[in-house]
Each structure stands twice: as C-alpha cells, then as structure tokens.
N, C-alpha and C positions, 0 to 999 in steps of 0.2 A: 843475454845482457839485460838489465836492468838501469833503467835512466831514474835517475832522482836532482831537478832542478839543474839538467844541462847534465851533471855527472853521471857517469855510467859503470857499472858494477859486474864484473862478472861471477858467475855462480860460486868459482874458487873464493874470488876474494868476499864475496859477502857473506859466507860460512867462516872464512875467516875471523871476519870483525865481529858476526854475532857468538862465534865459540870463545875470543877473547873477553868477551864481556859476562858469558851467560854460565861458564864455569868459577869466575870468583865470584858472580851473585850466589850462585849452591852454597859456597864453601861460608861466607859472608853471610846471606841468609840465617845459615843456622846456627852459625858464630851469635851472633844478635836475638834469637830466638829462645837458646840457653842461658844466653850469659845473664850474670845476677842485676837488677833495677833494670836493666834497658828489657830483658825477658821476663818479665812479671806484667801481672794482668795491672800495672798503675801505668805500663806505656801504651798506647796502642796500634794497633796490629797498620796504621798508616803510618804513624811512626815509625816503626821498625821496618818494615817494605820501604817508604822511602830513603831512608839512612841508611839500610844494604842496595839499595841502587845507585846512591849518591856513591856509596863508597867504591863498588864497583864500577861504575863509572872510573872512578880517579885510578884504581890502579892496574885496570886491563890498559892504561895508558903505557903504560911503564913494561909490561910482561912481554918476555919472549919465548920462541919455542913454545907456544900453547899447540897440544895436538888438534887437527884441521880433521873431522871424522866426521861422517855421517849423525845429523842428530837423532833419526830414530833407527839407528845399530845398533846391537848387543855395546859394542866399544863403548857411544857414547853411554850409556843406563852404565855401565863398569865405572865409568869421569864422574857422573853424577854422585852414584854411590860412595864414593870413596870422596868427593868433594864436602858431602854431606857429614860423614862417619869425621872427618878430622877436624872440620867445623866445631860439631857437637862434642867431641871429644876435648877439645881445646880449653871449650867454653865450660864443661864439665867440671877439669880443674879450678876454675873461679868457683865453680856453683860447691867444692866441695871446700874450699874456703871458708865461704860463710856457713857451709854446713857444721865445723870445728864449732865455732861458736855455739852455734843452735845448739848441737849434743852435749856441749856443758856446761850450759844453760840447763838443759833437761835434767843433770846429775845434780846440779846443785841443785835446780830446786825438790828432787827427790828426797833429797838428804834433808833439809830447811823444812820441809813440811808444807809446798808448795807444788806439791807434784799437781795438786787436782783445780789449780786456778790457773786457767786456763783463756787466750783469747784467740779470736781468727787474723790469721797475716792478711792483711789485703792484698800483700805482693802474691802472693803464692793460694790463697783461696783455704788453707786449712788451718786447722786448730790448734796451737803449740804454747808451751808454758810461755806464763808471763816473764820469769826469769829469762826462757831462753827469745823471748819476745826482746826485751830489752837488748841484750848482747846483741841482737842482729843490726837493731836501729840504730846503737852504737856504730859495731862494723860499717853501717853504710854509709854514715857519715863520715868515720873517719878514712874509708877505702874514696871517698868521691872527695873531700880534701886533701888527700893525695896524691889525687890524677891517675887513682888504679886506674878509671875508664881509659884514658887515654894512653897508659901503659899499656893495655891490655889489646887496644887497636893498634899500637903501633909493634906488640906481638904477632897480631894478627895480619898486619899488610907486612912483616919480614919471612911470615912464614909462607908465605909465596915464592923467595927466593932460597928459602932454604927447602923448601918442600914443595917444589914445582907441579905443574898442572903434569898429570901422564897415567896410565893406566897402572903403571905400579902398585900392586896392593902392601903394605908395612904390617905385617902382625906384630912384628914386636914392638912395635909404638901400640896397637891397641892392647899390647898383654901388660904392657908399665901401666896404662892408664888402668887397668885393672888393678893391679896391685899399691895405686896408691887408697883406694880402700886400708891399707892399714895405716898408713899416715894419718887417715880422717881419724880412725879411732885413739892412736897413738896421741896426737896433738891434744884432742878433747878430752883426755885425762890429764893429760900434762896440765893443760888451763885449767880444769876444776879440781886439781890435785890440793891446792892451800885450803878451799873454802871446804869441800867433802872432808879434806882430815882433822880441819879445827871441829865441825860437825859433830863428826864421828868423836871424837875426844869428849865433846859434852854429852855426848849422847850415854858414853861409857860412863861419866858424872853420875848423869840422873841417874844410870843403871846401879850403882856405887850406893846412892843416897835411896833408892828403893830398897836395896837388900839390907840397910841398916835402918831406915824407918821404914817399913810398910806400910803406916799411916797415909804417907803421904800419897796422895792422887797425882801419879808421874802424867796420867793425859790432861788433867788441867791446869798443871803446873812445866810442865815439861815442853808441852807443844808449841804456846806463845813464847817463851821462854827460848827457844830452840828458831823459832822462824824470828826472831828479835835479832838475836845473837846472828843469824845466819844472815839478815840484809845489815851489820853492821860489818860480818867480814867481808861481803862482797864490795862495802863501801871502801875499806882500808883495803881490798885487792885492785881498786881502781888505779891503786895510786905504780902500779907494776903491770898496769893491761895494756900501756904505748908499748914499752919495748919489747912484750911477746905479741903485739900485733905486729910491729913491724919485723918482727923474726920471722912467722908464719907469713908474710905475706910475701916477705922477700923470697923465702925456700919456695912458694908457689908458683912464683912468676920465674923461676929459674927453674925447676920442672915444668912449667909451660912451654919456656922454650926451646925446653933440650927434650923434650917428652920425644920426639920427632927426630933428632939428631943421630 
C-alpha cells in the first residue's frame, strides 16, 4: 500500500491509473510529433510534451476497459508498439495532405521553368521549390482557418473509442495506410493537371515557331516567356484551389477516420 496525503493506493489500483494515462500519452505523443505545424521544428519539443500530457490527462478520464499489465512485460512493449504505430499512422494521413500540395507544387514548377529556385522550409528543415513553397503556406493557412487542428484532435480523442487501448495487432489498417501512397500521387496530378497542360501547350508553340523560324533563340525567348505565362496560370488557378482543397481535405479526414474501422 502506498499513502499519498492521507490516501492510500494499492499496487492494483495504481498500475491502474498510471496504465490509463500512460498508453494514450504513446498514442497522443506520436499523434502531435507527426502531425503537420504542431510537428515541425517551428513548435517546440515543450510544447508538444506538454499538449500530449494535457491531452492525456483529459481523456484517460473518460476510458474504459484499459488493459492493467505489467509495465515492463513483453505485453506491455506489444501496447506501447501498437499505441505508437496508429499514432503516427493517423498523423501520417494529415502529413500526406500537405504532401499533395508540395508534389504539385514541384510539377508545376518543373514545367514553368522553376524547378531549380529553390528555398529551405523551416517547418520541416529542407530545401523545396518555391512554387511548392508557396502552396504549403497556403494549405496551412487555409487548414488552420478551418479548425483542420481541431478536426483532426477530435479524430484523435474518437479514436480511442473506436479503437480501444488492447493488445490487438490490425494489419489491415497499416496495409490501407500503405496504399493510400497512391492517392498522394493521384491528387497531386489532379491539382497541377490545368497549369502542366496549359505549359505544355506553349511549350509545343515555341516548339511550332522553332521549326518554322530557326532564327529564333527559343532559350531567350521561350524561357521568361514560359515562367511569365506559367505564374499568371497559377494566378487564374487560384480562383478554383478552395473547392479542391476542401475536396481533398474532406476525403482525408474521412480516410482518417475509417483508416481503422
């Protein structure tokens, strides 16, 4: 028995209350560790430890049926693993979200003549086109005018009840989150489908007007010409990027939380 300020604990129940709390911190943890603005290096690492203890906190309140198991068994390392793996997997889906944007970002500026300008994310630490630089800062402003954050945690504390704390391992929830890799690439053509094919239409121009004057210098005339044209479609595709964001955003957060189902 265990006394804390007059109250007394026995070893049942205080495995208890620290298993209630310490497996949706795992799951929570890694949830916030992934997920897109709160997991980038612009929040930091006491931020995110505090917000998944606050959070954990609030709803090992609420859980029932958590398993009571030894914390250093095989069993518990089996809760841990599996707390963590649907975490990160969850949070994965958001992170491949804004990866749609990023990859065509990348197409269009391939196409425009902007493949090789180039800046570093500070959320993320590496080097990515400016084009696809832009689309993201969009996305996160328009996903955090939205309330995706808080969409996205109140997917995160349902899937508690729909996918309860237990040693049960789910492959086919990690073999979907596998294959939504082709959604990522699927989407990201879709969105740079208007601006690569207007592109590519001028591109076959200049090719048109090279074989009928050769005179003409298609790299000094062709190039500015081409990235001119290409940030003026991306300007007039602006005017059609709400209602395919909120298409892909919707289909995202509806595979989030059937990913498990």
């Amino acid at each position: 028995m265990i006394g804390v300020m007059g109250i007394e604990f026995g070893e049942a129940q205080l495995l208890a209350y620290v298993s209630s709390f310490l497996w949706p911190l795992f799951r929570i943890g890694a949830f916030l560790m992934v997920m897109p603005i709160i997991g980038t290096r612009l929040v930091s690492m006491r931020i995110r430890v505090g917000l998944a203890t606050l959070l954990a906190v609030l709803v090992s309140q609420n859980l029932t049926d958590v398993p009571v198991v030894d914390l250093l068994s095989l069993q518990a390392w089996i809760i841990t693993a599996e707390q963590i793996l649907i975490g990160v997997s969850m949070a994965f889906l958001i992170q491949i979200l804004f990866q749609i944007f990023i990859l065509a970002g990348q197409m269009i500026a391939m196409q425009m003549g902007l493949g090789f300008a180039s800046m570093v994310d500070p959320g993320n630490g590496v080097s990515v086109a400016i084009v696809s630089q832009f689309y993201l800062m969009l996305t996160t402003l328009m996903f955090m005018a939205m309330n995706g954050h808080l969409i996205a945690f109140e997917v995160l504390v349902e899937s508690f009840y729909v996918l309860p704390i237990s040693t049960e391992w789910r492959f086919q929830g990690m073999i979907e989150v596998a294959q939504v890799g082709t959604w990522l690439f699927a989407s990201a053509v879709f969105v740079a489908l208007p601006a690569v094919t207007a592109i590519l239409i001028i591109n076959f121009a200049f090719g048109v007007m090279t074989r009928a004057a050769p005179q003409l210098n298609v790299f000094s005339l062709g190039f500015p010409f081409t990235m001119l044209m290409g940030l003026i479609i991306m300007w007039i595709g602006l005017t059609g990027f709400l209602p395919q964001y909120q298409s892909l955003v919707s289909e995202g957060l509806f595979m989030l939380r059937d990913i498990y189902r």
